[in-house]
Each structure stands twice: as C-alpha cells, then as structure tokens.
Legacy VTK file of the C-alpha trace (Angstrom):
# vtk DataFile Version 3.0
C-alpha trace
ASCII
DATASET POLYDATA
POINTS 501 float
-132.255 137.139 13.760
-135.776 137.473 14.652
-137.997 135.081 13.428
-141.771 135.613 15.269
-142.685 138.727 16.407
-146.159 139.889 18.463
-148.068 143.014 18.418
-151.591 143.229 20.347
-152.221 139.496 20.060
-151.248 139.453 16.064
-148.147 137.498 16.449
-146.347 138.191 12.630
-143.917 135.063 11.351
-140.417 136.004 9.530
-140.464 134.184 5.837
-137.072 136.323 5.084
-136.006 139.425 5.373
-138.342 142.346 5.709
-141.258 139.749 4.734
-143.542 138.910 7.806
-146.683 136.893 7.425
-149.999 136.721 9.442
-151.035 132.976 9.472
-154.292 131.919 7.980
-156.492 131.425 10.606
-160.794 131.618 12.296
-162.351 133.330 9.287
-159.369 134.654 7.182
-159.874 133.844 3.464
-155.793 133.834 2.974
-152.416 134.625 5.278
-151.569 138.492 5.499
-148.120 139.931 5.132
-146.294 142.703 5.881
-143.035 143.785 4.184
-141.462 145.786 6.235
-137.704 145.822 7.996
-137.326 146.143 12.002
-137.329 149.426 12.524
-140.693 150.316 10.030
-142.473 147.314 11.622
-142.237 149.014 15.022
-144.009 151.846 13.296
-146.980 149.867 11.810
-147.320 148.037 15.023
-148.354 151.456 16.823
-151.931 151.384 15.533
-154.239 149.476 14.452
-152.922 148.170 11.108
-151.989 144.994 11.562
-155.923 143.999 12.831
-157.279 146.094 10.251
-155.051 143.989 7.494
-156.153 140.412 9.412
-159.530 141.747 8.743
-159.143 142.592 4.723
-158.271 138.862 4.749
-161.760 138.403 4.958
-163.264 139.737 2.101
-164.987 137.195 -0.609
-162.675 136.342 -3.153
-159.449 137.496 -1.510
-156.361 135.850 -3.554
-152.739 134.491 -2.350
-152.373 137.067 0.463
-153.416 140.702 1.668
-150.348 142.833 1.831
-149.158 145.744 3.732
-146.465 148.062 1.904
-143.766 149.156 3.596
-145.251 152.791 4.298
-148.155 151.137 6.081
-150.326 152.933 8.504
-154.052 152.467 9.639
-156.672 153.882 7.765
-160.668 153.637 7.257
-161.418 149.496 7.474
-158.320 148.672 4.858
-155.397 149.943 6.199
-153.492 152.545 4.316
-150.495 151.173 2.464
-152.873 147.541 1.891
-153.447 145.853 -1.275
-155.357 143.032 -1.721
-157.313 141.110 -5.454
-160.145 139.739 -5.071
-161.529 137.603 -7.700
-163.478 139.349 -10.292
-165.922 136.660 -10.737
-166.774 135.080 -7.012
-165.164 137.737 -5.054
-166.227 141.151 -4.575
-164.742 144.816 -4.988
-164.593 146.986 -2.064
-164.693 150.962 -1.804
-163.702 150.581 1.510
-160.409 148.793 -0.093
-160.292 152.124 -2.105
-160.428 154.579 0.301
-162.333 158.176 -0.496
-160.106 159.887 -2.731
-160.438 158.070 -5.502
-157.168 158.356 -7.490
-154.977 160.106 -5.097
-151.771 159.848 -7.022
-148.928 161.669 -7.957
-147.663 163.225 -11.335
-144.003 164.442 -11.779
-143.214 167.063 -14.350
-139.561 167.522 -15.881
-137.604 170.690 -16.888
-134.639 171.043 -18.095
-134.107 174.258 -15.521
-130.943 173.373 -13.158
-130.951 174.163 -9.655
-129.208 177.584 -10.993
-132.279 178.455 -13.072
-134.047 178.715 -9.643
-131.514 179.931 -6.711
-132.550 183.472 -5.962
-135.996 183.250 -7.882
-137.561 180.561 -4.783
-139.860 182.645 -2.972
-140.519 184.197 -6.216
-141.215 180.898 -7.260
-143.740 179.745 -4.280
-145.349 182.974 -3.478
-146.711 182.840 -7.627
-147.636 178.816 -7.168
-149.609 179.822 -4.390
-151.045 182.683 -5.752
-152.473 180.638 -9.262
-153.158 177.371 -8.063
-156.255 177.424 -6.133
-155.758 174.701 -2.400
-157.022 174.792 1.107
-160.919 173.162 1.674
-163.717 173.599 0.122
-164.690 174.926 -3.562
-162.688 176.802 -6.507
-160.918 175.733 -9.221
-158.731 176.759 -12.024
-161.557 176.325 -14.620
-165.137 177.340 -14.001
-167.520 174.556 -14.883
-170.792 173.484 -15.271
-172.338 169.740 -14.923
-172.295 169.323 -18.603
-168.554 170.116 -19.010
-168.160 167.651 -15.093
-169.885 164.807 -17.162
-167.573 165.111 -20.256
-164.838 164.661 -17.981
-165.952 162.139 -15.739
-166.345 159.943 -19.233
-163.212 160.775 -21.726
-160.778 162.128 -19.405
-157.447 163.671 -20.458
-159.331 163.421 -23.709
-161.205 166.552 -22.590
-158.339 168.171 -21.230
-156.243 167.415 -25.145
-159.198 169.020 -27.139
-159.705 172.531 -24.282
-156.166 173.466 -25.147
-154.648 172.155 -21.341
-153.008 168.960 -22.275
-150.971 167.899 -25.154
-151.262 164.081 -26.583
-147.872 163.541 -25.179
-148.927 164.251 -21.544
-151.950 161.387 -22.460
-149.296 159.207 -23.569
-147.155 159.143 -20.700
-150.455 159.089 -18.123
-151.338 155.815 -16.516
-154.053 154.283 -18.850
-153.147 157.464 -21.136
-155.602 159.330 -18.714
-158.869 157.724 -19.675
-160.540 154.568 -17.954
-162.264 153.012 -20.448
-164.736 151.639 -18.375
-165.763 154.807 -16.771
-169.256 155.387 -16.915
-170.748 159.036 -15.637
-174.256 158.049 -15.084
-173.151 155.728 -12.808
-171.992 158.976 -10.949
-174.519 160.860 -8.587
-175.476 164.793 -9.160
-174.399 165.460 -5.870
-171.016 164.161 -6.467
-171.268 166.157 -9.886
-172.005 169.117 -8.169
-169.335 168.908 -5.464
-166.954 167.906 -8.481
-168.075 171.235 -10.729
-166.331 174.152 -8.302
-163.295 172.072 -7.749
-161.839 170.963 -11.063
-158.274 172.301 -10.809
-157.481 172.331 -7.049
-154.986 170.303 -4.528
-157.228 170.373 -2.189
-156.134 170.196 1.510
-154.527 167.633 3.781
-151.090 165.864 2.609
-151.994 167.024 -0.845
-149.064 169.470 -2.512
-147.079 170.947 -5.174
-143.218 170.839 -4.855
-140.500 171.711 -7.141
-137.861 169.250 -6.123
-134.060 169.154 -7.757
-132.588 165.728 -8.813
-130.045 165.058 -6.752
-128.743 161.351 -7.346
-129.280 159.003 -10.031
-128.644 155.559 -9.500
-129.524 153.984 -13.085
-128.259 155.767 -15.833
-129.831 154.249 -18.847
-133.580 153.940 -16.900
-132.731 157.753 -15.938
-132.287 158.449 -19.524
-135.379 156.965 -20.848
-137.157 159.090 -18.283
-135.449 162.116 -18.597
-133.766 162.860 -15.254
-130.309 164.511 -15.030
-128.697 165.471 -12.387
-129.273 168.866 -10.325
-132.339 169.250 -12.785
-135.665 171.075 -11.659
-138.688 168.893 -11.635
-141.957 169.034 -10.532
-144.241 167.024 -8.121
-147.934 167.099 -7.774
-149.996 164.927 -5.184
-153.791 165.547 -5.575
-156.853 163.259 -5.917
-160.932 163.760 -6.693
-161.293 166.396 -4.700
-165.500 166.303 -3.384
-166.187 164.330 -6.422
-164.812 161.155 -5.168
-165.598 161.847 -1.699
-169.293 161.624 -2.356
-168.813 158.403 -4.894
-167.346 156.736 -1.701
-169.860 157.870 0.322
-172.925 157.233 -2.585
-171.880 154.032 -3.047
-170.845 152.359 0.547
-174.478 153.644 1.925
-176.320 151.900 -1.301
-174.339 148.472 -0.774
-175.039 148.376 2.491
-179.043 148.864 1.754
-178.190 146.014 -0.766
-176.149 143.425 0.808
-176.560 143.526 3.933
-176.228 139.707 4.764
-172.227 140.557 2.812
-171.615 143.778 5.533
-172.427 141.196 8.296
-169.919 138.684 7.450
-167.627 141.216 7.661
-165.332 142.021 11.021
-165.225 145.667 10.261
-167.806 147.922 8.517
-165.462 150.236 6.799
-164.674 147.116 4.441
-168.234 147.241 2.966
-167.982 145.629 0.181
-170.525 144.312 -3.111
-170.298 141.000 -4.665
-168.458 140.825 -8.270
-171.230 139.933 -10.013
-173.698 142.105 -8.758
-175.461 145.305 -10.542
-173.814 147.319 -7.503
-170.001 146.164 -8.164
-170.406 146.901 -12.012
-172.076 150.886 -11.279
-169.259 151.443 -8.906
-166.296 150.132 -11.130
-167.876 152.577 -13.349
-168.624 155.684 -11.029
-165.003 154.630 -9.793
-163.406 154.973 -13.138
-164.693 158.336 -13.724
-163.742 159.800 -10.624
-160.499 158.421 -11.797
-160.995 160.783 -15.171
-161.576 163.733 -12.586
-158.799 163.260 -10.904
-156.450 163.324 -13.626
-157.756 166.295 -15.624
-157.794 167.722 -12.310
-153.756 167.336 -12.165
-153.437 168.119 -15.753
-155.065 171.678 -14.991
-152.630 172.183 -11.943
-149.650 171.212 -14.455
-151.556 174.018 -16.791
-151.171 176.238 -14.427
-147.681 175.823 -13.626
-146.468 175.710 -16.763
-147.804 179.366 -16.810
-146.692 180.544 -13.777
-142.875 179.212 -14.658
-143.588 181.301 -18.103
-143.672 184.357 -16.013
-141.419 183.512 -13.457
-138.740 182.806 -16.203
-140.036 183.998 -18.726
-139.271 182.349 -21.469
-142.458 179.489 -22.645
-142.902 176.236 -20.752
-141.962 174.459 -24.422
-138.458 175.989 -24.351
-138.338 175.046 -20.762
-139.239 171.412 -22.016
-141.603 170.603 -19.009
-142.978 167.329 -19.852
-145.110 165.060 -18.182
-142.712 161.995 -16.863
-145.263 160.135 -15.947
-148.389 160.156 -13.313
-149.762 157.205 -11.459
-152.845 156.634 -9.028
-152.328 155.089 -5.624
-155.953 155.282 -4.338
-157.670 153.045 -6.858
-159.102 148.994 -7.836
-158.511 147.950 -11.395
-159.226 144.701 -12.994
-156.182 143.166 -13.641
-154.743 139.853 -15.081
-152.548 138.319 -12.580
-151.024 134.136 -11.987
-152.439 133.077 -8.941
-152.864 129.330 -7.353
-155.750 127.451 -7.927
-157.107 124.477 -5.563
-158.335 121.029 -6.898
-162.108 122.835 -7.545
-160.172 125.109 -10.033
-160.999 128.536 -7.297
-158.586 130.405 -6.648
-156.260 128.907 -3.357
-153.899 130.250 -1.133
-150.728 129.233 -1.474
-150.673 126.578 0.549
-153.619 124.990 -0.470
-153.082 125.637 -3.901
-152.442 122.545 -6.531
-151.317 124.635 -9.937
-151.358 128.250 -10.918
-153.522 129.896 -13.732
-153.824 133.794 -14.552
-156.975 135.027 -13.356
-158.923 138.651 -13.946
-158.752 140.638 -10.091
-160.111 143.310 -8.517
-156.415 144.734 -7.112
-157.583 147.152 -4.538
-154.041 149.535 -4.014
-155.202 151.829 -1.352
-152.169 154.394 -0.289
-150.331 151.845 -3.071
-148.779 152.125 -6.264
-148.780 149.832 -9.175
-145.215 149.283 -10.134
-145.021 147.059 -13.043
-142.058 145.818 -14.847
-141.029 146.166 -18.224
-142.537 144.003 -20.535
-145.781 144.177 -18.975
-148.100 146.215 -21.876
-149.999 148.359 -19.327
-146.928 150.067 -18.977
-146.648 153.240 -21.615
-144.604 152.121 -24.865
-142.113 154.975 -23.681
-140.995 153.348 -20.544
-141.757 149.306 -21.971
-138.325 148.435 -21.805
-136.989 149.630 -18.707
-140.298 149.410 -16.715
-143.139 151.714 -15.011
-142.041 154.771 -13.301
-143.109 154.697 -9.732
-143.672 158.475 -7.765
-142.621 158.179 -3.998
-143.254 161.179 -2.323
-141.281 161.987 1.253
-141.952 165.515 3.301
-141.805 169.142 2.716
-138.039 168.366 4.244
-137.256 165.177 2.745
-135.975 163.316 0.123
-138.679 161.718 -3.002
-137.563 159.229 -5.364
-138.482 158.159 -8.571
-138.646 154.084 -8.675
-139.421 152.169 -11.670
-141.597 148.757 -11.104
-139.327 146.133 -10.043
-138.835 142.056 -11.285
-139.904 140.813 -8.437
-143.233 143.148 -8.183
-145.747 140.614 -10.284
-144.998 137.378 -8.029
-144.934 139.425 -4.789
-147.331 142.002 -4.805
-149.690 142.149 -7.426
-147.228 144.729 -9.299
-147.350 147.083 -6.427
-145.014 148.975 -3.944
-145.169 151.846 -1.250
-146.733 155.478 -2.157
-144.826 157.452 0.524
-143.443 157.934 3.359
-146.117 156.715 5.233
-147.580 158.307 8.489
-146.507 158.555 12.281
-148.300 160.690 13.787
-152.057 161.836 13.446
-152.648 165.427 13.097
-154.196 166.583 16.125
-150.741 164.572 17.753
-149.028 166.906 15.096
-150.314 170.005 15.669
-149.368 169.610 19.525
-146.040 168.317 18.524
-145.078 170.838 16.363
-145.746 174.628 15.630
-145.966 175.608 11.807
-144.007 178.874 12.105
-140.949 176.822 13.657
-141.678 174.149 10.869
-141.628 177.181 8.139
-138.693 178.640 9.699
-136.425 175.423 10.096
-136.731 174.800 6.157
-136.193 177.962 5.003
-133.306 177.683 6.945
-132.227 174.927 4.766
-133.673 176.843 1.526
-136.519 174.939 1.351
-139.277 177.510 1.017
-143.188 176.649 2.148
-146.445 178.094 1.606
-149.595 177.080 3.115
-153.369 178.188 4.219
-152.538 178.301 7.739
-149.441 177.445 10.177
-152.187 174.596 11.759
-151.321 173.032 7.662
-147.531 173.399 7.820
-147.784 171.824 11.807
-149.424 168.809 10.544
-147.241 167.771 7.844
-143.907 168.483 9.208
-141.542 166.708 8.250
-141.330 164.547 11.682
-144.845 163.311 11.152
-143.701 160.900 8.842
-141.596 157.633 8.299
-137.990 157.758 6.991
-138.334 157.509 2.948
-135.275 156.502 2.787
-135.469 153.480 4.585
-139.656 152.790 2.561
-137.397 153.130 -0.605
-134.928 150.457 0.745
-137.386 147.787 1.826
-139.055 147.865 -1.720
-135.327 147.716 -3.308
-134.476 144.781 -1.657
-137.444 143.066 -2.070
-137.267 143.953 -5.779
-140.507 145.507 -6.049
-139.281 149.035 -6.995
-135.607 149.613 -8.162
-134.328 153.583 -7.266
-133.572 155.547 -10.235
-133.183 158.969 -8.669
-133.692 160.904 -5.338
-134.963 164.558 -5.847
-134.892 167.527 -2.531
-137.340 170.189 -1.933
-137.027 173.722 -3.003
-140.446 174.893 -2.515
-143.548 173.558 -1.763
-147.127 174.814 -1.477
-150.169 173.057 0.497
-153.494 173.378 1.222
LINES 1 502
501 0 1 2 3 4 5 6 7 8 9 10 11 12 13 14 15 16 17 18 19 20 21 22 23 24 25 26 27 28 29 30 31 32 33 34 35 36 37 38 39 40 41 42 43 44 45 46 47 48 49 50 51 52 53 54 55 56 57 58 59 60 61 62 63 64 65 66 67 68 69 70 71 72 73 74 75 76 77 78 79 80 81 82 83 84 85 86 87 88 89 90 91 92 93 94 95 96 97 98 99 100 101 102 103 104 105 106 107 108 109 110 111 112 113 114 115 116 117 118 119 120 121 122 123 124 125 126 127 128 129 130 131 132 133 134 135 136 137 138 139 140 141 142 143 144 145 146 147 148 149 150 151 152 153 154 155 156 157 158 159 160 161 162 163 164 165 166 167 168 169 170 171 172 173 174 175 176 177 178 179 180 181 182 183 184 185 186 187 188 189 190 191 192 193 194 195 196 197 198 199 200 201 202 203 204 205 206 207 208 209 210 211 212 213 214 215 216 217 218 219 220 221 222 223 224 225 226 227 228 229 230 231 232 233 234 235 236 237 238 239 240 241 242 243 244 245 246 247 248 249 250 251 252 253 254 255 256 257 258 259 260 261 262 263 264 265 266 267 268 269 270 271 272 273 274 275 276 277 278 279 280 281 282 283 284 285 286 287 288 289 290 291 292 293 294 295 296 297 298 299 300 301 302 303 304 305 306 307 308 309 310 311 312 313 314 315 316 317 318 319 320 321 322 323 324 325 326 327 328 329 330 331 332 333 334 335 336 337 338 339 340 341 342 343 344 345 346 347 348 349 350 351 352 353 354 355 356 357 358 359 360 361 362 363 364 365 366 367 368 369 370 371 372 373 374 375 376 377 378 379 380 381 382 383 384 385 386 387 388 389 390 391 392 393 394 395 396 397 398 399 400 401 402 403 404 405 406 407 408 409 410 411 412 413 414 415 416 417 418 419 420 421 422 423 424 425 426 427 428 429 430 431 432 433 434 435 436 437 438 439 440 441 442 443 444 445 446 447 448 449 450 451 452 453 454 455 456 457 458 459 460 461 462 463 464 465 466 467 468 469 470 471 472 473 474 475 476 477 478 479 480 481 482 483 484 485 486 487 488 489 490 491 492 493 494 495 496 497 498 499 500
C-alpha cells in the first residue's frame, strides 16, 4: 500500500488509511492533513488545495493540525472543505477561514408523504416551488423588509421568525444553536450589508444553492433513524442556502478593515485571502459579532423558504403542512467559526503544541473555522439538541441534482480527529466555466427527467454548471468519513425534483 505520495512539490505521508499528513515544516504553525482515500486524493490534488491548506497552517494560534475533509476542493485563501482552531486567546479568527457566505448550510425537512404521495404530482410539484420561492441573483425575497425589521433579525434570529407567525418553537429547537447566536451583535453589522440583506430575506440565491425534495431510500441505523424520523420511501425535503448579500458584504466589510488594521499580521501571511485579526483585538470581537448575525440571517432566511414550502405542498396536496407532519429534522451551518471547547496538547510553556511537541493535553476555548465543513458532534456532547443527545448530531450531506444525499449523524471518533467535523458535500470537480463547456443544460434537464428526476432553474447556463458530473462521488465522501468514524450513515435519500437559482 502506498505510504508517501507527491503532488506539485507537497509530498503527503500515509498515517493509515485515508489519513495523509503534510509535515510541519519553514513557517507552518502545525502538520496539515488530508483524509481522503486514493481515488478522492487524486481529485484534491488537481488544484491548488493542498498549497492553499500548507498555507492555513500558518495562521497565529493554529492548534494540532489544519484539516482537509474528504470533499475538499480549492477555494478563496482556505481551501474549501478546510477546518482549522485557532486559539481564542493568542491566535486569531479569520474570515478568510470563513469564506463569504456566512452560514451556508443545509436544513432537511420531513413528511410523512411516501414516494406515492408524489408520483404523478412532480412537475406539479417543481413548476409551484419555482414559482413561490424567489432564486437566481440579485434582490427579492419572500418577505418585504425594511432595515428595522433586517436589524431584529440580524440580533434574535429564529426568535423573529417564532413571534411573525413563520416558525414554530419546535423548528428553534431542532436548529443548530436553536437558531440564535447569542453573541450576535447587529451594530457590529454595516448599513450596506443591511441594505443588501433587506430585499433578499427569503431567497436561495444562485450558484450550488437549491431546494430538492428527495425520497429516503435506505436506512442503515434503525433506532438513530427513528429518533430522527426517517422511514423508508418517505418524502423529505432539502434546502442549501446561506446570507445571501448580507454576508457577502460582512466578508468583504470586514477583510478590507483588518487589513487597514493589521497590516504587519496580513504580511506574515503566505496568501492574502487568509487575512486574518488577532483574538484579542477590537477587530476579532466586531466580526465574531457581525459574523453571528449574518448567521441569524441566514437561518430565518431558510426558515422563510421552509414557510414557503410548507404552503406550496398545502396546495399541491392539499391537505395542511401539520397533517402532512413536515418538521424541521434538523439544520446545520457549514460556512461558519464558533468558539468552541475542545482537548488539545499543550507544550512545557502551557501554549497550545502540536502533537508532537506537545507534553499533556488540556481543553482549550477555539476559534474552529469549518469552511465548506460541518460540525458533526457525537452524542453526549450538550451543543447537540436534547432531541438527538443520545444518538448524536444529525449531519446534512448534500450530493447532485442526480445523486444520492445522506443524512449522517456526528461520529465517535469526530472530537479527537477533527474538531467534531466532517464533509458538507460532494465536493467540486470541475469549475463552472469548465462546466458549462462540458455540459449543455437542456441535455442535463433531459437526462434526469429521464430518470424522473425533474429540474427547474433560471437558465440552462445554471443546470450546465451543476450537473451532476461536476462533482465528486458522494458515495465514496460518505465512506471516507464512515470509516474514519467521523460521521456514521443513517439514511441515503434520491432526487425527485429540484429547483436552483
């Protein structure tokens, strides 16, 4: 088996299987790693994410090791797919680390429809989706709103959404953080970003963002199945949508002020794109708190596109979304940094160490950066909603328009190995200009309805670039994180229909 491996000069060392490390070495703070099997390291090693995670290495305060999930593809500085905690007292948080759309994540909705409910009524089905739930670029939303109302949000959340009549407390309680950051502070937020934020509050957006309704088609844990509520051949309901504008300009705010600030920090640094401010600086506290809002937007932003499709099932089946018990499973953020509490090693100066430097271990607060990353905790830990404790976090892994998604829950192994974290996808092959000349939408469109899998889009151009051959095989994401024991399957769910941007 093979045990070194070299890509572009980065020569990668095999710990065990599907773990590959990056030695320490020059200016890296701690070793990278890359988990990852054969054939999805051949992927990664395409572009430039393996330089781009020797880089994040660098950042002040970087703990144990900067990881690359299995999904991994390059990005902005921090490679998509990267996670890496910094200290939250000598390190530094990065919005680089973050990427722009602040809480990109995914929310899954159940039903207790079958896949009878729905055969005959799909295009029904996706040409009303498309119709109600505002997507493509630029402004419009399901609510119209004014900076007042954007600044409520940006500060209590799903709390706003609860007391307006479009969420109920049980969709809070089964939100990551219950849909609130406490810490989320909306005059840390700029009223540009307010105002780009006040036309889109209720919209996917464009890009890889969607809406699918997906039938369960395996399970492979029956009692974690049960405490989420999956069944076989049920309907369910996935939504992948971030910040919108909002977080854009937070990013963008925030990565031109810390670079007026620190610059002597952005010079230390081997890539720009990481910019980053020191933890204990006025910067790093105003964008933990602009952060956390966007956060707020972006879940009240799903909440309103679950609104809406609760209606628009009303009227396709009519009968109400109650009787058609569509209930939030759960919905998790994958572009985000939280301050965690996590067991790392600590050298003779009592700093955090890496690993082999380190003397003892002691549990330290972090900035976890989880950029195209999922936090996938395991039961017991008390972050995780009291209705999923015991059997651990549910994790959203979306495919393509023509492949398999799974539902994971947060593995054993996930704490010690990777900050609690796992893949968020399928991961990316292909850019989308490569796409577009690869593939043609109306082909695309035609091939899945051929298989019943029924798309609507903005434009063929949108349907081209996220074919289904643009991206990695799922499957094989889902296995890597299985076997490392970072995210156990519970159930694998196939398109029906699907509406983009």
């Amino acid at each position: 088996m093979t045990t070194t491996r070299e890509f572009n000069g980065i020569e990668l060392h095999r710990l065990r299987e599907h773990v590959w490390e990056i030695p320490q070495e020059g200016e890296m703070r701690v070793p990278a790693r890359v988990l990852a099997s054969e054939a999805l390291l051949e992927h990664i090693s395409d572009d430039n994410t393996l330089q781009q995670l020797k880089n994040a290495t660098q950042l002040p305060g970087m703990t144990k090791y900067a990881l690359c999930m299995p999904d991994g593809h390059q990005g902005y500085g921090f490679p998509v797919g990267g996670v890496g905690a910094t200290d939250a007292e000598t390190g530094c948080i990065s919005p680089g680390a973050v990427g722009f759309d602040i809480n990109c994540g995914v929310r899954m909705i159940r039903t207790n429809l079958t896949y009878d409910d729905v055969d005959g009524k799909e295009r029904e089905l996706v040409n009303a989706l498309f119709a109600n739930i505002p997507s493509g670029l630029g402004g419009g939303g399901i609510v119209e709103t004014d900076i007042d109302t954007v600044e409520t949000v940006l500060d209590r959340g799903l709390g706003w959404a609860v007391e307006e009549g479009y969420a109920t407390r049980d969709d809070m309680l089964h939100c990551e953080d219950e849909g609130r950051r406490p810490d989320a502070v909306g005059d840390f937020v700029s009223q540009k970003a307010k105002n780009r934020g006040k036309n889109q509050l209720g919209s996917l957006g464009s890009g890889n963002h969607f809406l699918e309704v997906q039938r369960v088609a395996d399970i492979y844990q029956d009692d974690v199945a049960d405490a989420y509520g999956l069944t076989a051949d049920q309907i369910v309901v996935m939504i992948h949508c971030g910040s919108r504008g909002l977080g854009h300009q937070i990013c963008t705010d925030y990565v031109e002020r810390i670079e007026t600030a620190h610059p002597e920090l952005l010079d230390s640094l081997p890539d720009n794109n990481l910019i980053a401010a020191p933890a204990d600086s006025q910067l790093a506290e105003e964008y933990y708190g602009a952060m956390g809002a966007a956060i707020n937007f972006a879940w009240v932003n799903r909440q309103l596109i679950t609104h809406r499709t609760r209606e628009v099932f009303e009227r396709v089946f009519d009968r109400d979304w109650e009787s058609m018990e569509m209930e939030l499973l759960y919905d998790v953020a994958h572009n985000i940094a939280k301050k965690e509490t996590h067991e790392v090693g600590v050298g003779p100066d009592g700093k955090p160490a890496p690993d082999g430097e380190a003397v003892g271990c002691e549990q330290r607060e972090l900035y976890v950066h989880r950029k195209g990353a999922t936090r996938a905790f395991p039961a017991g830990r008390e972050e995780v909603p009291r209705a999923y404790r015991d059997v651990g976090q549910p994790v959203l892994i979306p495919g393509s328009m023509g492949t398999a998604s799974y539902v994971l829950r947060g593995g054993a192994n996930s704490l010690s190995e990777t900050f609690g974290s796992t893949a968020h996808g399928a991961g990316r092959i292909m850019s989308r200009t490569q796409a577009k000349r690869e593939f043609r939408g109306d082909d695309v469109q035609g091939d899945l309805e051929g298989r019943q899998i029924y798309v609507k889009a903005e434009s063929g151009g949108t349907i081209a670039e996220e074919a289904p051959g643009v991206y990695k095989d799922v499957d094989e994401v889902v296995r890597v994180s299985a076997d490392l024991g970072i995210g156990d399957p519970v159930a694998r769910t196939v398109p029906v229909c699907n509406i983009k941007g």
